[in-house]
C-alpha positions in Angstrom: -21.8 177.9 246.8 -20.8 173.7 246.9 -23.3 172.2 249.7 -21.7 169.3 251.1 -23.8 167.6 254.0 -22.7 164.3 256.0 -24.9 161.5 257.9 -22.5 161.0 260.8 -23.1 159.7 264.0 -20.5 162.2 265.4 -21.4 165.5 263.6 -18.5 167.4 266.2 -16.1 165.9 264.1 -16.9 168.0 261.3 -15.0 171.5 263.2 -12.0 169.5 262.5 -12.2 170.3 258.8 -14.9 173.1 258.8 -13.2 175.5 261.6 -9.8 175.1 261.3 -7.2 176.2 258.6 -7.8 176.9 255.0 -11.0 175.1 254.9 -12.4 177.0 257.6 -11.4 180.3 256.0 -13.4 179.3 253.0 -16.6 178.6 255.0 -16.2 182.3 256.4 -15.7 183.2 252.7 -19.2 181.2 252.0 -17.4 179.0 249.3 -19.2 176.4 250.8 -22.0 175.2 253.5 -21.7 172.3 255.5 -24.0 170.7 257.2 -24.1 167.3 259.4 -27.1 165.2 260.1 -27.4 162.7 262.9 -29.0 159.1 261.6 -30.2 159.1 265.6 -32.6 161.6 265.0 -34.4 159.9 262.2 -35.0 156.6 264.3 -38.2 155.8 265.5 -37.9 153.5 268.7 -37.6 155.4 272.3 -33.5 154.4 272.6 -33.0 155.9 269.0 -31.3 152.7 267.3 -29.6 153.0 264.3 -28.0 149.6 264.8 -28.3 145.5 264.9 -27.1 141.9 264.7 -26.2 141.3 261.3 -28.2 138.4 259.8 -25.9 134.9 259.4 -23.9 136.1 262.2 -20.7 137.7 262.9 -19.0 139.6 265.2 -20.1 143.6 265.7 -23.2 145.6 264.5 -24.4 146.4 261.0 -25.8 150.3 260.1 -29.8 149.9 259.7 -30.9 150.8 256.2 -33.9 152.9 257.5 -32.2 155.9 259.7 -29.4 156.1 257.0 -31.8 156.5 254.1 -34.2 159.2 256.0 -31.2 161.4 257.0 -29.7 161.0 253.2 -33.6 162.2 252.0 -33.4 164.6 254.5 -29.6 165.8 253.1 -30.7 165.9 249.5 -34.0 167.6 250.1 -32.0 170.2 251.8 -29.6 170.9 248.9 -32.4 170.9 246.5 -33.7 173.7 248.1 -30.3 175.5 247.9 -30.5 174.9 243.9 -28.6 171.9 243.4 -28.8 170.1 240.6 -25.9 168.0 240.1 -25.3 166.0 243.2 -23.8 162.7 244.1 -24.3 160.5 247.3 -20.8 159.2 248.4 -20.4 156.1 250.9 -17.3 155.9 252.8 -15.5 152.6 252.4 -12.5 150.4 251.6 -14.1 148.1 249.3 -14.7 151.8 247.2 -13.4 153.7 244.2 -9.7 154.7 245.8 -10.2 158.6 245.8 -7.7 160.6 243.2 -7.3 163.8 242.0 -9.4 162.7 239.1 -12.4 161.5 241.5 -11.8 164.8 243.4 -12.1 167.3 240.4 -15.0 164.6 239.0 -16.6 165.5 242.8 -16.2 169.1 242.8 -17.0 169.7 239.7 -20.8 169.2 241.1 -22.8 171.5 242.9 -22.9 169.4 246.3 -22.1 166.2 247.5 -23.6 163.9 250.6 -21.1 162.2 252.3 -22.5 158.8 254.5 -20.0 157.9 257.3 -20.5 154.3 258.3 -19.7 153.0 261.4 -19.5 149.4 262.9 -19.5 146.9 260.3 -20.8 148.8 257.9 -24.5 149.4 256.5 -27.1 147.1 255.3 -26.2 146.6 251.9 -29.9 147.5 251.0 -29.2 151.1 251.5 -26.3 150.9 249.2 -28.3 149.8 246.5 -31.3 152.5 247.1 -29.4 155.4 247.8 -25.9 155.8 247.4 -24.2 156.7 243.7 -20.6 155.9 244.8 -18.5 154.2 247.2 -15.3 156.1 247.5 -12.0 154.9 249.9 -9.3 157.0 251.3 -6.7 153.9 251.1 -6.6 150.2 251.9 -7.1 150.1 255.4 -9.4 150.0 257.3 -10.8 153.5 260.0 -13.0 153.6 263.1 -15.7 155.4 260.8 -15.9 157.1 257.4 -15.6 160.3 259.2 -12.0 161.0 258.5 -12.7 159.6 255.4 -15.3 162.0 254.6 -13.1 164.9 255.9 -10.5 163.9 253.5 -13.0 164.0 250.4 -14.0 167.8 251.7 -10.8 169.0 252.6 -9.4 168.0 248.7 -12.4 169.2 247.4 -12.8 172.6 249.0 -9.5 173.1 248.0 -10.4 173.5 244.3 -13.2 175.7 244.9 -13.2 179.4 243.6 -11.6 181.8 246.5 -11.2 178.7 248.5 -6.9 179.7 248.5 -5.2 183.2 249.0 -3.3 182.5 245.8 -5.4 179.7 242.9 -1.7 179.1 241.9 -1.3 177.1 244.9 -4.3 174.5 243.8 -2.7 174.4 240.2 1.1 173.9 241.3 -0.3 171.1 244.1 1.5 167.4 243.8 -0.5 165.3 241.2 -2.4 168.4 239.4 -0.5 166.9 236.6 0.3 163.6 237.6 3.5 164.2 239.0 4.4 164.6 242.5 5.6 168.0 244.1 9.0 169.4 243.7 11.3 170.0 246.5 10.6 173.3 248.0 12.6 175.8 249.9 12.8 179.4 252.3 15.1 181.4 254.0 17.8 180.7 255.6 19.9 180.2 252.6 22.1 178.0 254.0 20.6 175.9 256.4 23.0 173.4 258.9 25.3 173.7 255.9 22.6 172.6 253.4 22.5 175.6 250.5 19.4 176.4 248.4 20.2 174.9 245.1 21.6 177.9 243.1 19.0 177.9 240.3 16.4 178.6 242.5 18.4 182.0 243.6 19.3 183.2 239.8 16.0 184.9 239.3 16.3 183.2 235.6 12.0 182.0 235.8 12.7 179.9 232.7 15.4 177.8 234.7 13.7 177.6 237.7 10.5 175.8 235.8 12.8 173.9 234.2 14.5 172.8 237.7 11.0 172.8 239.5 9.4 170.5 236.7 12.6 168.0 236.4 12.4 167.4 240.1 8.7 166.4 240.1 9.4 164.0 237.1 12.4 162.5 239.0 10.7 162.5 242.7 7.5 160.5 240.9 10.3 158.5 239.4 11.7 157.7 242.4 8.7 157.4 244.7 5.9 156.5 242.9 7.3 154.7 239.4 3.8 153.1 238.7 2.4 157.3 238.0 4.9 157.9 235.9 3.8 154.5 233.7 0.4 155.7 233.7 1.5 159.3 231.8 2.4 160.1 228.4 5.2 162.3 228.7 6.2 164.8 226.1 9.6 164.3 225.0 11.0 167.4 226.8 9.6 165.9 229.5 11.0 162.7 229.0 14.8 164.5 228.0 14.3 165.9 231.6 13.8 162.8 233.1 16.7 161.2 231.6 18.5 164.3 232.9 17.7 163.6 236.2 18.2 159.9 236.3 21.9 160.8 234.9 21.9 163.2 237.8 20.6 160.6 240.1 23.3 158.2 239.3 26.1 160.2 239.2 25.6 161.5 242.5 24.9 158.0 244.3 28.3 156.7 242.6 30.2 159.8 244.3 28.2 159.3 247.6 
């Protein structure tokens, strides 16, 4: 079972992605155990402070190193008692490696991961450098907290996990599995507001309809997001397929 646990100074927040939805049914399934701890209870002064002036100035409060590292000790003590061996410590940030389907496989691929939410500023860089393995960002801009950041790296990593889905097709057929984005997809009625289903997808031909379905995520990445479709060596059926489209593309903007 994947252990994820997450310093947070708002561990409600987890229910959002642990209670709800397809992430929620997979807890119930015991895919995986979550479990939040509160840098708060690891301080040691009577108003529990987990937070201070940062030195040179500046506006706002910085994380203090000491709370944050007790409650990520805490966390991996934890999973080593649940048999974890392969683990990484994950920091929530913007200045991180921008999270991918890559990083995601390359994170759930482990037996747990501790996810630290940051808050404020940020958190002494000191506890960066004793405890954390990677720095890992949703996107570039900027959140309240590395909570929904953290949510984010569960939710895609849950996802993967064995039993997580009804159907493990769904996980495999998921936009940029292979690099590509998803296909167009349709469901009844078959003629919606006088919009058919494309035919192909009604001939019951499977051959055609992966043909269709795979041409349509080569020319949606195409058209959406050119700089994935650099990054890929496509096959030259896939690339005949792309040409297809683009021809398909153009002949139907020049009639439009």
């Amino acid at each position: 079972m994947y252990q994820f646990d997450v310093v947070t100074l708002f561990p409600g927040m987890l229910d959002a992605v642990t209670r709800w939805g397809i992430s929620g049914r997979a807890r119930d399934r015991r895919c995986y155990e979550a479990v939040a701890w509160n840098p708060r209870d690891f301080a040691t002064d009577a108003y529990r402070t987990v937070d201070d002036r940062p030195y040179g100035g500046g506006p706002g409060m910085v994380m203090l190193a000491a709370p944050l590292e007790k409650a990520v000790l805490a966390a991996r003590q934890r999973q080593a008692s649940c048999g974890v061996q392969r683990n990484r410590v994950v920091y929530l940030s913007p200045q991180g490696r921008l999270l991918d389907h890559a990083l995601v496989r390359e994170l759930g691929a482990l037996d747990g991961t501790v996810l630290v939410a940051g808050r404020y500023e940020g958190v002494d860089e000191r506890l960066l450098a004793r405890c954390v393995d990677v720095e890992v960002s949703i996107g570039d801009y900027v959140l309240s907290g590395g909570e929904l950041a953290a949510m984010v790296v569960m939710d895609s990593i849950i996802r993967l996990l064995p039993g997580a889905l009804g159907d493990p097709e769904s996980a495999v057929q998921d936009s940029f599995v292979a690099g590509l984005l998803d296909c167009p997809h349709y469901t009844r009625p078959e003629v919606y507001e006088g919009m058919p289903v494309p035919e192909v997808l009604l001939s019951g031909n499977h051959a055609l309809i992966a043909r269709w379905r795979l041409k349509q995520s080569l020319g949606r990445t195409w058209r959406r997001r050119s700089e994935l479709i650099e990054r890929l060596e496509l096959s030259d059926a896939q690339k005949r397929l792309l040409d297809e489209y683009k021809q398909e593309h153009e002949a139907a903007a020049s009639a439009g």
